[in-house]
N, CA, C and O atoms as CSV, one atom per row, in Angstrom:
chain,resi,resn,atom,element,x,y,z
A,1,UNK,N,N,17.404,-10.567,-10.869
A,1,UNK,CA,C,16.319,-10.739,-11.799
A,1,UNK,C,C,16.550,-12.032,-12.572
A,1,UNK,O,O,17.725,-12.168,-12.911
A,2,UNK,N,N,15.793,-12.940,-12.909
A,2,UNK,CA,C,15.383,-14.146,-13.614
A,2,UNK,C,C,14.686,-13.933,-14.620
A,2,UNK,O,O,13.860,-13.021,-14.554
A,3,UNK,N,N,14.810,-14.683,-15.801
A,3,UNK,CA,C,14.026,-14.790,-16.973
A,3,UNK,C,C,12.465,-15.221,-16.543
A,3,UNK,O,O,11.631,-14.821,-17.354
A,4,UNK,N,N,12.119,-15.705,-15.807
A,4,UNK,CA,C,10.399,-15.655,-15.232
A,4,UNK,C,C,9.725,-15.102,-14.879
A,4,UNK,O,O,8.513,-15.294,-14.973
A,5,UNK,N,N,10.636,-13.621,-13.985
A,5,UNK,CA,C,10.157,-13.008,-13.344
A,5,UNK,C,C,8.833,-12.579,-13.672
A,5,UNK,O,O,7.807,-12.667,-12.997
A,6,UNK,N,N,9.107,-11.858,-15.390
A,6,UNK,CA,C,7.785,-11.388,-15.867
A,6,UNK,C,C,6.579,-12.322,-15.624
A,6,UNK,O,O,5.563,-11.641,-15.765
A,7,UNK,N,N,6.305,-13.464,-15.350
A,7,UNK,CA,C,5.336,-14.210,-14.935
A,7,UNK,C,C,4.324,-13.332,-14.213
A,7,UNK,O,O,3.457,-12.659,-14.771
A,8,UNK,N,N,4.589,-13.441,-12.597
A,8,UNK,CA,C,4.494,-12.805,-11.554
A,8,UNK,C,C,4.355,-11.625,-11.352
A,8,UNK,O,O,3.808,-11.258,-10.312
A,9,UNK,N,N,4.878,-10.579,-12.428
A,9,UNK,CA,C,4.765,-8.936,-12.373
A,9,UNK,C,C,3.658,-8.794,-13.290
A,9,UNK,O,O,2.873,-7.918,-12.930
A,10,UNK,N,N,3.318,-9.448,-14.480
A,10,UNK,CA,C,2.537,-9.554,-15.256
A,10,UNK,C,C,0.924,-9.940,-14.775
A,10,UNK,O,O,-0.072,-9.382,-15.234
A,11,UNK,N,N,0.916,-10.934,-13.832
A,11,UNK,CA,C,0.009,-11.297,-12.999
A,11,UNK,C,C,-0.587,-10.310,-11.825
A,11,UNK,O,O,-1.806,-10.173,-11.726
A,12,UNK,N,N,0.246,-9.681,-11.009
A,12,UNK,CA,C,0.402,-8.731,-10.379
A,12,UNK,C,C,-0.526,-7.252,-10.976
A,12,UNK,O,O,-1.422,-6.631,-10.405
A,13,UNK,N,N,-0.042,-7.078,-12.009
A,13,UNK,CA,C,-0.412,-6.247,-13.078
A,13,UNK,C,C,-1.806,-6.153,-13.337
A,13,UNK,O,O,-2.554,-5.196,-13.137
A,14,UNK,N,N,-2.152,-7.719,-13.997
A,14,UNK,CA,C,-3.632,-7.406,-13.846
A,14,UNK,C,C,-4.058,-7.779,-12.709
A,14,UNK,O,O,-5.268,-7.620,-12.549
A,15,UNK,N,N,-3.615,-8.122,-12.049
A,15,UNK,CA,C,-4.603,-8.197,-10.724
A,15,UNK,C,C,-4.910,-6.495,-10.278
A,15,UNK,O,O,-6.007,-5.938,-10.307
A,16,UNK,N,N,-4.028,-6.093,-10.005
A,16,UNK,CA,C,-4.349,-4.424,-9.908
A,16,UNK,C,C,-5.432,-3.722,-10.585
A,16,UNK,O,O,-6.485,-3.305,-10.103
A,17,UNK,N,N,-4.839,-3.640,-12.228
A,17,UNK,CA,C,-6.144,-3.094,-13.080
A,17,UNK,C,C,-6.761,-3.786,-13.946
A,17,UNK,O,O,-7.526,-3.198,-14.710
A,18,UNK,N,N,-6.592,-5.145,-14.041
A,18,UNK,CA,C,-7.587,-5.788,-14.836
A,18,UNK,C,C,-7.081,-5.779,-16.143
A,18,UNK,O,O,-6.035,-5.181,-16.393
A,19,UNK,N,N,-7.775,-6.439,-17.083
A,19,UNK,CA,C,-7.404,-6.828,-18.651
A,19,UNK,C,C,-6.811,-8.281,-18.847
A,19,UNK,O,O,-6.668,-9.269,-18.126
A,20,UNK,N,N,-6.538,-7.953,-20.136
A,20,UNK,CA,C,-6.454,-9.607,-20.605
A,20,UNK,C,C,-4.709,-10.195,-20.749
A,20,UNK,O,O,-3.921,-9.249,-20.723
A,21,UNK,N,N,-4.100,-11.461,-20.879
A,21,UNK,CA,C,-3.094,-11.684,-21.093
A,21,UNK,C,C,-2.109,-10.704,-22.132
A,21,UNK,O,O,-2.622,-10.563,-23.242
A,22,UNK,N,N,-1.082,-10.164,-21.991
A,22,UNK,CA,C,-0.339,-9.953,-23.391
A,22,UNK,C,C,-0.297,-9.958,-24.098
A,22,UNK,O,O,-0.216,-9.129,-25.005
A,23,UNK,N,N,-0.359,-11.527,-23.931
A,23,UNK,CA,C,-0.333,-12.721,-25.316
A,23,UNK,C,C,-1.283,-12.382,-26.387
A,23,UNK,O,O,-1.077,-12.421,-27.600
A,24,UNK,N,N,-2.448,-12.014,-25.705
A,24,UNK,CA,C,-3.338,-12.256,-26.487
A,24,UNK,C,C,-3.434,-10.848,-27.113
A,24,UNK,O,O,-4.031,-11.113,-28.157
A,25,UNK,N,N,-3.263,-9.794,-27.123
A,25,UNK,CA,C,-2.931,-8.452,-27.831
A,25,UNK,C,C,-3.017,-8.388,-28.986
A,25,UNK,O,O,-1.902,-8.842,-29.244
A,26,UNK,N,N,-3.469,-8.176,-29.981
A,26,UNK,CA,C,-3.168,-7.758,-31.876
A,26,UNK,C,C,-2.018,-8.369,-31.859
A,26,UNK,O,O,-1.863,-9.507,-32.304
A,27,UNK,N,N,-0.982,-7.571,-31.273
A,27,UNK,CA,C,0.474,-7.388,-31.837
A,27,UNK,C,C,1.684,-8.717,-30.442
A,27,UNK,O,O,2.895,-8.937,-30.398
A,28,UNK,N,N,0.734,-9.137,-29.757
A,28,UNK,CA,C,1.663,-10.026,-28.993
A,28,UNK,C,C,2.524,-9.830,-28.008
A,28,UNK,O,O,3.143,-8.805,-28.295
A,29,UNK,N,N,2.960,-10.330,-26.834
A,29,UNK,CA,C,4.200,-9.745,-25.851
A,29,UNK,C,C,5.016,-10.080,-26.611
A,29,UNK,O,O,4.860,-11.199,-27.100
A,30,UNK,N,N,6.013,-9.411,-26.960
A,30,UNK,CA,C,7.494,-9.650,-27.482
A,30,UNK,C,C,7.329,-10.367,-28.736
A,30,UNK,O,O,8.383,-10.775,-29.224
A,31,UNK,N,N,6.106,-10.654,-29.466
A,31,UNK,CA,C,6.530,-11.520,-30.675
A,31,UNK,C,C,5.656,-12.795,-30.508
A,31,UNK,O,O,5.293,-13.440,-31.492
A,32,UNK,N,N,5.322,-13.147,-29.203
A,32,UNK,CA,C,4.541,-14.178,-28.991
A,32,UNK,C,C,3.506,-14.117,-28.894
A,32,UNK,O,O,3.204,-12.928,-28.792
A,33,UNK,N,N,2.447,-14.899,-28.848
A,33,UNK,CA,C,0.848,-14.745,-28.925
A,33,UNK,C,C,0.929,-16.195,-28.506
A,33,UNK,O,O,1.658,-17.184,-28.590
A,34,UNK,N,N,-0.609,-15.636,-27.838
A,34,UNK,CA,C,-1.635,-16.611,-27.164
A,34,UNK,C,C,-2.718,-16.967,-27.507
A,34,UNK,O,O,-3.467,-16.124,-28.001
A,35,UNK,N,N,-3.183,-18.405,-27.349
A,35,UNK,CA,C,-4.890,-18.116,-27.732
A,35,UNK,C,C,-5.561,-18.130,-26.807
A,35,UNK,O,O,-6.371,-17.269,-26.463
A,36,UNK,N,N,-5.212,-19.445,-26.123
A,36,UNK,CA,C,-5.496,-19.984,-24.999
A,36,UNK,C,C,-5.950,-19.200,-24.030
A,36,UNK,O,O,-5.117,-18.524,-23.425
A,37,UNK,N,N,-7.153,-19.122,-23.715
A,37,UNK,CA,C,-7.929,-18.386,-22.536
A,37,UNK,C,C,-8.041,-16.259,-23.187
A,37,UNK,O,O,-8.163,-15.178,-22.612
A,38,UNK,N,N,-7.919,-16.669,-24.432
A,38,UNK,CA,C,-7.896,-15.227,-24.745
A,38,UNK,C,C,-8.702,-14.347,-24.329
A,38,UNK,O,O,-8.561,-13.149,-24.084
A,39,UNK,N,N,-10.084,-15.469,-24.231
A,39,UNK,CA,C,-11.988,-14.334,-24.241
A,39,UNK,C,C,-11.754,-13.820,-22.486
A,39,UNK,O,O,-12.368,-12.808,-22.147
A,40,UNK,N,N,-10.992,-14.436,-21.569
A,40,UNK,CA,C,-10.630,-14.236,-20.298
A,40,UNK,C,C,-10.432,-13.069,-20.087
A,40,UNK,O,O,-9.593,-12.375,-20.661
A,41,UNK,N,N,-11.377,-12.642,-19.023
A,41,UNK,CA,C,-10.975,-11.108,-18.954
A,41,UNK,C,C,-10.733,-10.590,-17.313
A,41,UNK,O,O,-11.812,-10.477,-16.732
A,42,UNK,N,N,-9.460,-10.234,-16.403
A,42,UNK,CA,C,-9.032,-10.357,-15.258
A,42,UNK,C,C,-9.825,-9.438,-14.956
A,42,UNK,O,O,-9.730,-8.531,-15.784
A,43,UNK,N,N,-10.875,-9.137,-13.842
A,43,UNK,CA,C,-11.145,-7.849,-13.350
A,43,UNK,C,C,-10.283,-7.417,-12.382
A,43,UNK,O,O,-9.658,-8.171,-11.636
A,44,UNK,N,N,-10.221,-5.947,-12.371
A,44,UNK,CA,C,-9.053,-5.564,-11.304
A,44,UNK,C,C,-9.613,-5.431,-9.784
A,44,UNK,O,O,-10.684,-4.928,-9.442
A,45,UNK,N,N,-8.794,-5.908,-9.109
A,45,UNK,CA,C,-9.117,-5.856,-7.604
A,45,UNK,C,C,-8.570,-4.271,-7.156
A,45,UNK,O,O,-9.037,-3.789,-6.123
A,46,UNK,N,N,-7.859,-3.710,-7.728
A,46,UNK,CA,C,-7.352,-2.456,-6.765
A,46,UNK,C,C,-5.287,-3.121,-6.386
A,46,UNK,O,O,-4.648,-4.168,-6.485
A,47,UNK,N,N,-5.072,-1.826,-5.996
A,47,UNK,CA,C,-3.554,-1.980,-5.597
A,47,UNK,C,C,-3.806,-2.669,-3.741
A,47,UNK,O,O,-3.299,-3.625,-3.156
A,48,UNK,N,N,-4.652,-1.792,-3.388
A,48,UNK,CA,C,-4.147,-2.441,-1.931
A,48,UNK,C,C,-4.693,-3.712,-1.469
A,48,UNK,O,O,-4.189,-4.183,-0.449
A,49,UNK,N,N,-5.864,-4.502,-2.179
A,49,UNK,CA,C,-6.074,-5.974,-2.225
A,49,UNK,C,C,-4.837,-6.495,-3.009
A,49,UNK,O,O,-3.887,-6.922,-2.353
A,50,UNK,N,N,-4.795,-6.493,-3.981
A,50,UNK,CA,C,-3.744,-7.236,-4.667
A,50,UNK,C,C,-2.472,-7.442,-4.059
A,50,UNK,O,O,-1.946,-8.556,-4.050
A,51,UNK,N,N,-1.905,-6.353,-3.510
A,51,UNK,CA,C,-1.095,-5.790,-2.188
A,51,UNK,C,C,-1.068,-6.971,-1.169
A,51,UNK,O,O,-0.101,-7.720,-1.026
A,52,UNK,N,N,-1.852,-7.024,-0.707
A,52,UNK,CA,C,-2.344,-8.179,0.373
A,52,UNK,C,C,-2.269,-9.340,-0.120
A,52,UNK,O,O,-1.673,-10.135,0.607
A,53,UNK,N,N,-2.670,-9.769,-1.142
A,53,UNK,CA,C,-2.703,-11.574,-1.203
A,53,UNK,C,C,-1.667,-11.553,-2.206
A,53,UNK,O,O,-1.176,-12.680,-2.152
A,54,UNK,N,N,-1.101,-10.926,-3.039
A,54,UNK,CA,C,0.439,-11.284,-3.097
A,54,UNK,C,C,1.883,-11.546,-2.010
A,54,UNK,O,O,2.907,-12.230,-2.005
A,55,UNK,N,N,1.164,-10.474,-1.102
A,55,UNK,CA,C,2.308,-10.329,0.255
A,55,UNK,C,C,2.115,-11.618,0.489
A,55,UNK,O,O,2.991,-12.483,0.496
A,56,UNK,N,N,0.860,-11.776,0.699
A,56,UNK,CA,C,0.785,-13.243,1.832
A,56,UNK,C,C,0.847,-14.521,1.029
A,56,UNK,O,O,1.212,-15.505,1.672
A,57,UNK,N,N,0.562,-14.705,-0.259
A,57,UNK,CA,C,1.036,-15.228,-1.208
A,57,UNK,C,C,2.640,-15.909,-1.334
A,57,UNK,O,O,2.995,-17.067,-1.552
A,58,UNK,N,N,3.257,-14.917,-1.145
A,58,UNK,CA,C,4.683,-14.810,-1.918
A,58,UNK,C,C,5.447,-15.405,-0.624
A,58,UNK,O,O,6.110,-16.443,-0.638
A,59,UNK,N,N,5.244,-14.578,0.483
A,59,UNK,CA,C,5.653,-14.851,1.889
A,59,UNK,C,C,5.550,-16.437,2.453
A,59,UNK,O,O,6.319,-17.006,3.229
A,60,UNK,N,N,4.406,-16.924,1.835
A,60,UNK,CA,C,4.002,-18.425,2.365
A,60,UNK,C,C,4.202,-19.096,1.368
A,60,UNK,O,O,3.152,-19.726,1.248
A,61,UNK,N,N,5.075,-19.479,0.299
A,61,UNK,CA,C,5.357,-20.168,-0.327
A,61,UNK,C,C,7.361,-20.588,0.634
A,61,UNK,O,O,8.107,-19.858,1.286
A,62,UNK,N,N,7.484,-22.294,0.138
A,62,UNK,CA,C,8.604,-22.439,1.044
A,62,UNK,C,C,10.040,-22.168,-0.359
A,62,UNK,O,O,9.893,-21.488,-1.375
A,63,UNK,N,N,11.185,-22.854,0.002
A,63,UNK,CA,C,11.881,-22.080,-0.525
A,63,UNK,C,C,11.861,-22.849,-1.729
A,63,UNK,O,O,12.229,-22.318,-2.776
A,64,UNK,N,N,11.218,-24.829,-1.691
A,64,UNK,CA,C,11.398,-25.667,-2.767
A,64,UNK,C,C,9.778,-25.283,-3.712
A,64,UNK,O,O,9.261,-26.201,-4.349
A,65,UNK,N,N,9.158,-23.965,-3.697
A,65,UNK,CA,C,8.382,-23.850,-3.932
A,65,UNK,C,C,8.454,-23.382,-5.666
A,65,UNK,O,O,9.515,-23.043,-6.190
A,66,UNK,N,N,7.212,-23.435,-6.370
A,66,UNK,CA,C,7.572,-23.819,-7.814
A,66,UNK,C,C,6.289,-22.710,-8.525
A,66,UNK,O,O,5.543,-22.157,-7.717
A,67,UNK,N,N,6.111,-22.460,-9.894
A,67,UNK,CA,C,4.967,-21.704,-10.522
A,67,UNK,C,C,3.425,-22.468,-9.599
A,67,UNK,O,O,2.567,-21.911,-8.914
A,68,UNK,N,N,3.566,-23.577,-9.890
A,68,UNK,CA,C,1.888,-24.087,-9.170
A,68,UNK,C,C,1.826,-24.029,-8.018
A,68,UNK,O,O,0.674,-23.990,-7.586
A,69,UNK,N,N,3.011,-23.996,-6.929
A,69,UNK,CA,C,2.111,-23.499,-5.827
A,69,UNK,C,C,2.202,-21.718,-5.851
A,69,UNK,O,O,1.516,-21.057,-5.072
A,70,UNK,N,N,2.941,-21.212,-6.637
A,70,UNK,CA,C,2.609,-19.994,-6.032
A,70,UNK,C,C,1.331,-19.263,-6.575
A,70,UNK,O,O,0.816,-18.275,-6.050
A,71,UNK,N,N,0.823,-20.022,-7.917
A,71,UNK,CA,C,-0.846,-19.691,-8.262
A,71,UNK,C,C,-1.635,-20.342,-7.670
A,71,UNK,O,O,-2.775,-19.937,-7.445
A,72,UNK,N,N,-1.184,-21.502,-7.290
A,72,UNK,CA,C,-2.537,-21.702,-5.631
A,72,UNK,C,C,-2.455,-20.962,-4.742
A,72,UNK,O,O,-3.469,-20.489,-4.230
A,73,UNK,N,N,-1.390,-20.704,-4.376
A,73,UNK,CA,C,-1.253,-19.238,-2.944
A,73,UNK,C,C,-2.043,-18.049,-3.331
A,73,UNK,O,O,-2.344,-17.189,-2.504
A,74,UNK,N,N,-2.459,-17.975,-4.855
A,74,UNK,CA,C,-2.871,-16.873,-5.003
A,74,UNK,C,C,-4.474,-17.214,-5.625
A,74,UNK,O,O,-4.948,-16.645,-6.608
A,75,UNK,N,N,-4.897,-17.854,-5.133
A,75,UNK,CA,C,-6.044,-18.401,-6.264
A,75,UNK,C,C,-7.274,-17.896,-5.113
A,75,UNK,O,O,-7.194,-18.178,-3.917
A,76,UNK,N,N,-8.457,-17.068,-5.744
A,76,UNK,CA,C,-9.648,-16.724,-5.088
A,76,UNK,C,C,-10.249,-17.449,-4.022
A,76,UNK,O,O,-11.022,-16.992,-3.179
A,77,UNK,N,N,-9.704,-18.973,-4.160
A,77,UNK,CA,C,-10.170,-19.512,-2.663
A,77,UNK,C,C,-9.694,-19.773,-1.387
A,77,UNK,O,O,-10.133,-20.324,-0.378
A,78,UNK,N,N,-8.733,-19.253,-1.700
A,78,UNK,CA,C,-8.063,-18.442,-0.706
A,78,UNK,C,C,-7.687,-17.469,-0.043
A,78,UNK,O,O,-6.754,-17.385,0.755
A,79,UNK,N,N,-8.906,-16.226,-0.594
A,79,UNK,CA,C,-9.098,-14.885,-0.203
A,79,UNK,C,C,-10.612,-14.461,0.111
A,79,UNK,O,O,-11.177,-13.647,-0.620
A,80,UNK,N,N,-11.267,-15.045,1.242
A,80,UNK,CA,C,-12.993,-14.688,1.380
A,80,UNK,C,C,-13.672,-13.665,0.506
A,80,UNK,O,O,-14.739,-13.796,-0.093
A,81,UNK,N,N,-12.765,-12.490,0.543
A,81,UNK,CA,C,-13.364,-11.293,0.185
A,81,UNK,C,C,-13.428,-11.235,-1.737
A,81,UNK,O,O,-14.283,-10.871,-2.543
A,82,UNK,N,N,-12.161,-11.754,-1.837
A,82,UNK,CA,C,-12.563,-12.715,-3.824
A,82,UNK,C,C,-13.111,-13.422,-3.742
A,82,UNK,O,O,-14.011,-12.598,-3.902
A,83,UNK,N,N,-13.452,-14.031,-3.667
A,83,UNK,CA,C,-14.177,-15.041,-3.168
A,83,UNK,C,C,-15.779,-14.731,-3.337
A,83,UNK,O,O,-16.274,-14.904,-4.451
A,84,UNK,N,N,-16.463,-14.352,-2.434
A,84,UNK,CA,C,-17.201,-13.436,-2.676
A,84,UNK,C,C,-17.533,-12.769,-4.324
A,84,UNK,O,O,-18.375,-13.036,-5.182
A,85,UNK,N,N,-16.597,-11.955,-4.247
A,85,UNK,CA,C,-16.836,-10.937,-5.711
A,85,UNK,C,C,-17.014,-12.041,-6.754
A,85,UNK,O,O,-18.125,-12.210,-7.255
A,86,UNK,N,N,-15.871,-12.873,-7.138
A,86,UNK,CA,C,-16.234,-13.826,-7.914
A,86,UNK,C,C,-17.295,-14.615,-7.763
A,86,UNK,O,O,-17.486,-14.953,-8.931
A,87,UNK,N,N,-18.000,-15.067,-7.219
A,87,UNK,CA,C,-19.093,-15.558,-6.929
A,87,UNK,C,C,-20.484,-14.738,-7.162
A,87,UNK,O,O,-21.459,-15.280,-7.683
A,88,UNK,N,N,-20.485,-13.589,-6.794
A,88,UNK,CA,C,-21.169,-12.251,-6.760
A,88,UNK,C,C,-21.566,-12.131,-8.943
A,88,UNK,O,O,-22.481,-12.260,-9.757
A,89,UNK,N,N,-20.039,-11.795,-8.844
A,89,UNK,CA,C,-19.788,-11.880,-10.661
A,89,UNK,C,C,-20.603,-12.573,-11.668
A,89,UNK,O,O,-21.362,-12.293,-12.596
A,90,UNK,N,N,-19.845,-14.158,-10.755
A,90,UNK,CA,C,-20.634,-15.130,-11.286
A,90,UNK,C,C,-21.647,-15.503,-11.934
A,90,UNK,O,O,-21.835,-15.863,-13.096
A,91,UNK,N,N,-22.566,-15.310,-10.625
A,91,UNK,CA,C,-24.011,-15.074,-10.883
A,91,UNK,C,C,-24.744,-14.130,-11.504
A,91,UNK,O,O,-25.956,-14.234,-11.693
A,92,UNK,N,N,-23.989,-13.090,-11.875
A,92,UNK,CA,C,-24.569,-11.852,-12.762
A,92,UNK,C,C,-24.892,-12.417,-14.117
A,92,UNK,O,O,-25.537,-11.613,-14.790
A,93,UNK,N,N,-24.702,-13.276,-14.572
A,93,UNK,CA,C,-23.665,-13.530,-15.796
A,93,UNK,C,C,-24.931,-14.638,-16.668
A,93,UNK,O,O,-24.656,-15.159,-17.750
């Protein structure tokens, strides 16, 4: 385990069920607060999508690989079916 890890599990997290950063909470992760992107609100994809483009995510990153590529590995345009929804969303709006 690494001090970053929480990055990635945290991300993971809402990708599953949705909601907003930590950070941004009343009371803060650990003491810290966020503002930045607070009104942001993750909708949840489900465990077994999220499942999927983390696997393939995590798997296809190389070993000199860093935080920015592994949120491009994971970024909606790189999954048709998000892709879609977000777009779908989008336009509701």
């Amino acid at each position: 385990m690494h001090t970053n890890s929480g990055i990635p599990n945290h991300a993971y997290c809402l990708a599953v069920v949705g909601g907003r950063n930590a950070g941004c909470d009343v009371g803060g992760s650990g003491g810290h607060t966020d503002v930045a992107d607070c009104a942001t609100t993750v909708n949840a994809i489900g465990l077994a999508r999220a499942e999927q483009i983390f696997y393939q995510a995590v798997t296809s990153l190389t070993e000199y690989a860093n935080f920015c590529d592994a949120r491009n590995a994971t970024q909606p345009s790189r999954w048709p079916r998000a892709r879609e929804r977000a777009s779908t969303t989008h336009g509701a709006q």
